[in-house]
C-alpha positions in Angstrom: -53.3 -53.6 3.4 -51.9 -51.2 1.0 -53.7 -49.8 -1.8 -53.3 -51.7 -5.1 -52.5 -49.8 -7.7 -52.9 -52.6 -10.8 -55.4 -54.7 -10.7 -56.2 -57.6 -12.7 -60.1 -59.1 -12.7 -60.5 -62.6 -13.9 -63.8 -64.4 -14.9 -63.7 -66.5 -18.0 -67.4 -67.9 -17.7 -70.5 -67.2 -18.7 -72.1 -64.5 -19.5 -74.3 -63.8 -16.8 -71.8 -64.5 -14.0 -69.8 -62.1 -16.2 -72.1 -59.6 -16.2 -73.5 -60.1 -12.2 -69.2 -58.6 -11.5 -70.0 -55.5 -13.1 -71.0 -54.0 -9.6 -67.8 -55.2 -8.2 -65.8 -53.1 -10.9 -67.6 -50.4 -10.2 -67.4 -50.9 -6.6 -63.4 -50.9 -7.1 -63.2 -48.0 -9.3 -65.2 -45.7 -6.8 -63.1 -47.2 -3.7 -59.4 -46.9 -6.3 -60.0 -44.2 -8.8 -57.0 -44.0 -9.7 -55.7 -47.7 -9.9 -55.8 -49.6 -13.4 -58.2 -52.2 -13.7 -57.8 -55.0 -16.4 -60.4 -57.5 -16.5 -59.8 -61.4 -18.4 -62.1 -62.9 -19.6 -63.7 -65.7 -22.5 -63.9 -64.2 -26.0 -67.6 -64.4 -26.0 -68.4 -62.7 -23.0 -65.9 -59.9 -23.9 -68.2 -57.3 -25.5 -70.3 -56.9 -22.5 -67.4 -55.3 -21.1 -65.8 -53.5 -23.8 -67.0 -49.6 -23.1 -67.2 -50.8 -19.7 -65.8 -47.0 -18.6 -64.6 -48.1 -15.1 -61.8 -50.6 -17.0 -58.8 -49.8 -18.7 -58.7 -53.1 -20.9 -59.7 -56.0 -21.3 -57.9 -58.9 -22.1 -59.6 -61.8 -24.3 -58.3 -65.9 -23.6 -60.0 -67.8 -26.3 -60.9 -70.4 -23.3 -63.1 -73.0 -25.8 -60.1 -73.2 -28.6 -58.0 -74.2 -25.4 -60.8 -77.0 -24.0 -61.5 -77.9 -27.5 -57.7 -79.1 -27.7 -57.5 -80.8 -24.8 -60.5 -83.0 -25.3 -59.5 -84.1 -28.6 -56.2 -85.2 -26.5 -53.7 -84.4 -29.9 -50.9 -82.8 -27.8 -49.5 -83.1 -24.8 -51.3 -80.7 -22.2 -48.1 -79.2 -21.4 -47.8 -78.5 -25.1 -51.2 -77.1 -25.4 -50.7 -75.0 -22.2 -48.2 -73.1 -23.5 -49.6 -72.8 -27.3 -52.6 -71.4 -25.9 -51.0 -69.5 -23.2 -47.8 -68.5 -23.6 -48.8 -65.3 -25.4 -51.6 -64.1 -23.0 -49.2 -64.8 -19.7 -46.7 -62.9 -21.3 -48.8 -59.7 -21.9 -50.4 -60.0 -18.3 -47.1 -60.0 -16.9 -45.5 -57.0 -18.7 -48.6 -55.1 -16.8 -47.1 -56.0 -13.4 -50.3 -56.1 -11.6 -49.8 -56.0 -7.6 -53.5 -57.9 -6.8 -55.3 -60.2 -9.0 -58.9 -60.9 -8.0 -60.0 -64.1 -9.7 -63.5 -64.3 -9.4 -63.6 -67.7 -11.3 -63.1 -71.0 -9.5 -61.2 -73.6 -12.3 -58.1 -74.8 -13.1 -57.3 -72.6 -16.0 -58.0 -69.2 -14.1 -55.8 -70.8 -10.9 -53.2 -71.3 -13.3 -53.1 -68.0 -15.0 -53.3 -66.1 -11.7 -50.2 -67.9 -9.9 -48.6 -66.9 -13.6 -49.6 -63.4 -13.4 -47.1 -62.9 -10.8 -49.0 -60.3 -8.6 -48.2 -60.1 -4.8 -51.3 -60.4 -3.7 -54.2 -62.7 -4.9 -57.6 -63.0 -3.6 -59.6 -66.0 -5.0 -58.1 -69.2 -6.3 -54.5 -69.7 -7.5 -52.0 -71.8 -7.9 -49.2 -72.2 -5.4 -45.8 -72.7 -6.0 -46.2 -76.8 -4.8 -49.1 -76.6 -8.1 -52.0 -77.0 -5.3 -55.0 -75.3 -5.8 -55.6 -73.0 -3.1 -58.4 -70.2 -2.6 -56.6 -67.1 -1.2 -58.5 -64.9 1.5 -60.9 -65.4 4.3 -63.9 -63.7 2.2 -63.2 -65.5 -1.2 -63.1 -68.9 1.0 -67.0 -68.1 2.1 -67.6 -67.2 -1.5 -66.4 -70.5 -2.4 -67.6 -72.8 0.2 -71.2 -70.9 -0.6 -70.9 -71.5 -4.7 -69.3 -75.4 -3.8 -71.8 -76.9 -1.3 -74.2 -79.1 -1.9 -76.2 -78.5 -4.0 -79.5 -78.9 -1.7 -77.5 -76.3 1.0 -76.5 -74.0 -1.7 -80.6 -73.6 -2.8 -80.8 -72.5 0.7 -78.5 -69.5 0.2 -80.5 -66.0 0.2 -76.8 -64.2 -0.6 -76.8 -62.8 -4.6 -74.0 -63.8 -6.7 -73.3 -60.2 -6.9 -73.3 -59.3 -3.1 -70.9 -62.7 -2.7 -68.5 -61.5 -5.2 -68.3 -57.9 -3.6 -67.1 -60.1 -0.4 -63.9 -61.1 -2.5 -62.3 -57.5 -2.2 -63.9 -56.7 1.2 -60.4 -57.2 2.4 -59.8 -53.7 0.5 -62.1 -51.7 2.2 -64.0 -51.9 -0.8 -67.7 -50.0 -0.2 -70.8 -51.2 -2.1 -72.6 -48.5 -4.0 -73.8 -49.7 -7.1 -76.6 -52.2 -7.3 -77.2 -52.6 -10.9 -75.5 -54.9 -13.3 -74.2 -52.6 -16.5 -73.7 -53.5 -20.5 -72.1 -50.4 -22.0 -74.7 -50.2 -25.0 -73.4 -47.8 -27.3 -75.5 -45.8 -30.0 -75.1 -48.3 -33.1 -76.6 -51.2 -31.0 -79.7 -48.7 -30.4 -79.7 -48.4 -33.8 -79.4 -51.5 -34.8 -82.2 -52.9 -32.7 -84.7 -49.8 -33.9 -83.7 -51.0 -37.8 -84.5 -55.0 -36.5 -87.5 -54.2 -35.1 -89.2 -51.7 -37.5 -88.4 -54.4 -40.4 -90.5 -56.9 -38.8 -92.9 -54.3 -38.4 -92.7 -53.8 -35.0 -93.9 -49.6 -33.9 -92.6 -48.0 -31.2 -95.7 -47.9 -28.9 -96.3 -51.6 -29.3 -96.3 -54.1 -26.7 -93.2 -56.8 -27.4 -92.7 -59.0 -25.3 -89.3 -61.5 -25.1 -88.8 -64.5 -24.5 -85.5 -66.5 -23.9 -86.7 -70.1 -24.0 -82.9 -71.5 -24.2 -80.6 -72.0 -21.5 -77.1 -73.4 -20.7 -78.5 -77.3 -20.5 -81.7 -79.1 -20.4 -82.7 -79.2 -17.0 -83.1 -75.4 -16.7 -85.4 -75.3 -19.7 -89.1 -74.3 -19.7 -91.3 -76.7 -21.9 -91.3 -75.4 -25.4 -94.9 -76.0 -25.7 -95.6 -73.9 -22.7 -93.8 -71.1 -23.8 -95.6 -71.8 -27.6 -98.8 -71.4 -25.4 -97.8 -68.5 -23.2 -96.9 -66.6 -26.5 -100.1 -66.9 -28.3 -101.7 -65.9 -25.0 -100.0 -62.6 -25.1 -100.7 -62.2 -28.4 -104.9 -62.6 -28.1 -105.4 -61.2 -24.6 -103.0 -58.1 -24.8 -102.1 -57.8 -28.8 -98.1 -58.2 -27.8 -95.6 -59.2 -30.0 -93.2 -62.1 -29.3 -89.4 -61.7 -29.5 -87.7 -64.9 -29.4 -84.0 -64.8 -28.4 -81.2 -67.3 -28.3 -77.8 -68.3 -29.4 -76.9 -69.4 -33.0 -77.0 -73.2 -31.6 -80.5 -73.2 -30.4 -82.0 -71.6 -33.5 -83.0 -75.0 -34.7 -83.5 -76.6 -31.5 -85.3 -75.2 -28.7 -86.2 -72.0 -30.4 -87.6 -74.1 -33.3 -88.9 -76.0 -30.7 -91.1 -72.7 -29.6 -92.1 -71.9 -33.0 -93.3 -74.6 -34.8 -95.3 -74.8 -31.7 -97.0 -71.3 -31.8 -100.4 -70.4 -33.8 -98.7 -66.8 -33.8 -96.1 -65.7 -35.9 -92.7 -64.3 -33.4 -90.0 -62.8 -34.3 -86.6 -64.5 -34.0 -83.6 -63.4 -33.1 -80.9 -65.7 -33.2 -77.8 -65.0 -35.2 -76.3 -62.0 -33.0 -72.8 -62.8 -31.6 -72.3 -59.7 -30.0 -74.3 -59.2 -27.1 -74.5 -55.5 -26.9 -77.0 -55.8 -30.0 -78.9 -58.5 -27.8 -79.2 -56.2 -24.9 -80.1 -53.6 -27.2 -83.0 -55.5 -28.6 -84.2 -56.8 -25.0 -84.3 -53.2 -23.9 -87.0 -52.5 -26.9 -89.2 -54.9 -24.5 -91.8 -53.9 -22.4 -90.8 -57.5 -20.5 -89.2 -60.3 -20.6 -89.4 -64.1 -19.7 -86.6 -65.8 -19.4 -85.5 -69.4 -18.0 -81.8 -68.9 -15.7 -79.5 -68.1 -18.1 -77.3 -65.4 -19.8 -79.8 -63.5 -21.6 -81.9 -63.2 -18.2 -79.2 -61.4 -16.8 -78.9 -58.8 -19.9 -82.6 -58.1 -19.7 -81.5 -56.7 -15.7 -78.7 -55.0 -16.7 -80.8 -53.0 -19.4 -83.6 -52.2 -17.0 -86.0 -54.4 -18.9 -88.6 -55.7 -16.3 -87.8 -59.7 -16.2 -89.7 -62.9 -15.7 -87.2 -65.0 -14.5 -88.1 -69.1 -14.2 -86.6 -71.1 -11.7 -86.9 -75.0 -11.4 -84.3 -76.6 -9.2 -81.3 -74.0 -9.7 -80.8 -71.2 -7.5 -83.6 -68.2 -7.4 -81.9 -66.5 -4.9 -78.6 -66.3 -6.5 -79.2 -66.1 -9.3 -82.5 -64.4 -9.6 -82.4 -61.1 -11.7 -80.4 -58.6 -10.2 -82.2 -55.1 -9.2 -85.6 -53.9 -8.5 -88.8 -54.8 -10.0 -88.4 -58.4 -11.4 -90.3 -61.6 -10.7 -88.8 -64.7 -10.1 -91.0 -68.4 -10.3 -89.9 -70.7 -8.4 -90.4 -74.2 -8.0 -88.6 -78.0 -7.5 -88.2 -78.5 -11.4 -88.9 -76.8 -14.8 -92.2 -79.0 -15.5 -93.9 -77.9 -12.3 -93.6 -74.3 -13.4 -97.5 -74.2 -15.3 -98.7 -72.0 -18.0 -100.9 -70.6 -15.3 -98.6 -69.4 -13.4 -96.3 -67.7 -15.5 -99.4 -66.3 -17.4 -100.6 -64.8 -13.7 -96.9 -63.2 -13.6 -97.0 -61.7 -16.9 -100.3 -59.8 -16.1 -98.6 -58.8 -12.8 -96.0 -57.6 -14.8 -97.9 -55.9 -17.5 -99.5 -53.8 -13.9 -96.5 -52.9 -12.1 -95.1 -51.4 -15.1 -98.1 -49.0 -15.7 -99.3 -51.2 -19.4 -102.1 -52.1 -17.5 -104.3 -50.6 -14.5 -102.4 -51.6 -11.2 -105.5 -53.4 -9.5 -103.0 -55.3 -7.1 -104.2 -54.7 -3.6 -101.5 -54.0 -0.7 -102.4 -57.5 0.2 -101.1 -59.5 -2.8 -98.4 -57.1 -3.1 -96.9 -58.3 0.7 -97.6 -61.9 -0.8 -95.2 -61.4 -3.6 -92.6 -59.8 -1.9 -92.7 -62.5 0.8 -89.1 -64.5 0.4 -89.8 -66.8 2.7 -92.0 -69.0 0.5 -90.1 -71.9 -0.6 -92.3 -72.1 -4.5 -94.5 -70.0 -6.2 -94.0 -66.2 -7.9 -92.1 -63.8 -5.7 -91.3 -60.2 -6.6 -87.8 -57.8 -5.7 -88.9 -54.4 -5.8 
């Protein structure tokens, strides 16, 4: 296969599957340093890749205006297709990108990668009989992995990240790079320094975060667990809380935590750009998270993570790197307070906060992924 010289990434959705193709850039830019990379995705999960050095642009489709049309069914699709798209296409296009490697399987990205016009795609496309088709031997495993059932998929021990890297394996494309990466810049350091020394947070205290949201209801924690789980922090190791989540969930879920907690926490809920999210995870000594978006920041930012599992998929989607735990078990209400309380004082050793009394024994526990339930560690 010749080498690309334009290349066109697409993955409009969500942030953490977003942010678990970082290595894959990277991955491409070490294997094609000279190529130009473009990368599409969803407006919201732009920033985390804007500063992203390894890109030359990124291009922005503003995919929930375009579903929000649809659904409310005023125009003909058609119609809305080319409102919505017209405009994008035609800038794509004017690159004249020779590969397109659409990471996302959906309609819309199909579309948009048949319309590209490259010669080569690897991933799903449309074809010129407007059939959905998933180009290349690799991206067909990727998909037939991320598609099965959904009692085979919890069986897969393959990390989103290491499946996408099969995508371009057709390229000769070398793995090298086994962290996820947000380009934080200096003003979201800033920024989280100014948050947290107004709520009187010091530098050499122990703040703790929690993400209690997540992207629907059957991956979320109980809020009164986490309410108890914070004021146990707070009394056995004097932690503050830090309570993240979207604008949405500020007077659900998060409220949900708070009204809950005989501790005061501080919230965090009103930033749309998630550099200044990552920045304020990274203040944390650690943070527990249930599967979603913000779990996946906390990894790429180094922050030791907590990550809590109840019927999704740990192994996929577990935190991506060294030194995170993962709890797993068949639903969100079997995970106990106990249990995540044992894994933040596990935590709170590894890291140094606390003496590391863990014995070699318990340590080969943890680290043994052949247990179906129960806290596992990836160090």
């Amino acid at each position: 296969m010749n080498k690309p010289e334009r290349i066109l990434i697409i993955h409009l959705d969500a942030i953490g599957d977003v942010l678990r193709s970082t290595p894959l850039i990277a991955a491409l830019r070490r294997h094609l340093p000279e190529a130009y990379l473009g990368y599409l995705t969803e407006s919201r999960c732009a920033t985390l890749l804007e500063g992203n050095k390894a890109l030359n642009r990124v291009f922005v489709l503003h995919r929930k205006r375009f579903k929000k049309k649809v659904r409310e069914g005023r125009s003909p699709f058609l119609k809305i297709l080319k409102e919505e798209l017209y405009a994008l296409v035609r800038q794509l296009r004017q690159e004249s990108f020779d590969l397109v490697v659409n990471l996302h399987y959906s309609e819309i990205s199909a579309i948009i990668a048949y319309l590209v016009g490259a010669k080569l795609v690897l991933g799903m496309a449309l074809n010129k009989w407007g059939n959905y088709v998933v180009h290349g031997r690799d991206a067909r495993e990727v998909y037939n992995t991320i598609y099965q059932p959904q009692e085979l998929r919890q069986q897969n021990r393959q990390h989103l990240v290491d499946l996408y890297l099969k995508v371009v394996r057709p390229l000769g494309v070398q793995t090298y790079q086994s962290k996820l990466e947000v380009p934080l810049r200096d003003e979201d350091m800033e920024f989280a320094t100014d948050f947290t020394a107004s709520q009187g947070i010091s530098e050499n205290e122990l703040l703790i975060g929690f993400q209690p949201g997540a992207g629907w209801a059957a991956k979320r924690w109980l809020p009164e667990r986490f309410a108890r789980l914070g004021d146990l922090a707070v009394n056995k190791y004097g932690a503050r809380i830090l309570i993240t989540g979207a604008r949405e969930e500020a007077d659900t879920v998060v409220a949900e935590v708070v009204k809950r907690m005989e501790t005061k926490p501080v919230i965090s809920t009103d930033q749309t750009d998630l550099r200044r999210v990552g920045a304020l995870i990274k203040k944390c000594r650690l943070f527990v998270s249930t599967d979603s978006g913000p779990m996946h920041i906390s990894a790429a930012v180094n922050t030791p993570t907590i990550g809590l599992f109840g019927g999704t998929f740990p192994f996929e989607s577990r935190p991506y790197g060294k030194g995170h735990l993962v709890i797993v078990e068949e639903r969100m209400d079997k995970i106990e307070l106990e249990e995540v309380a044992r894994a933040l004082d596990i935590q709170l050793r590894l890291t140094g906060y606390l003496p590391n009394t863990l014995t070699d024994q318990e340590l080969a526990y943890l680290k043994d992924h052949s247990r179906q339930r129960g806290i596992l560690l990836f160090a």
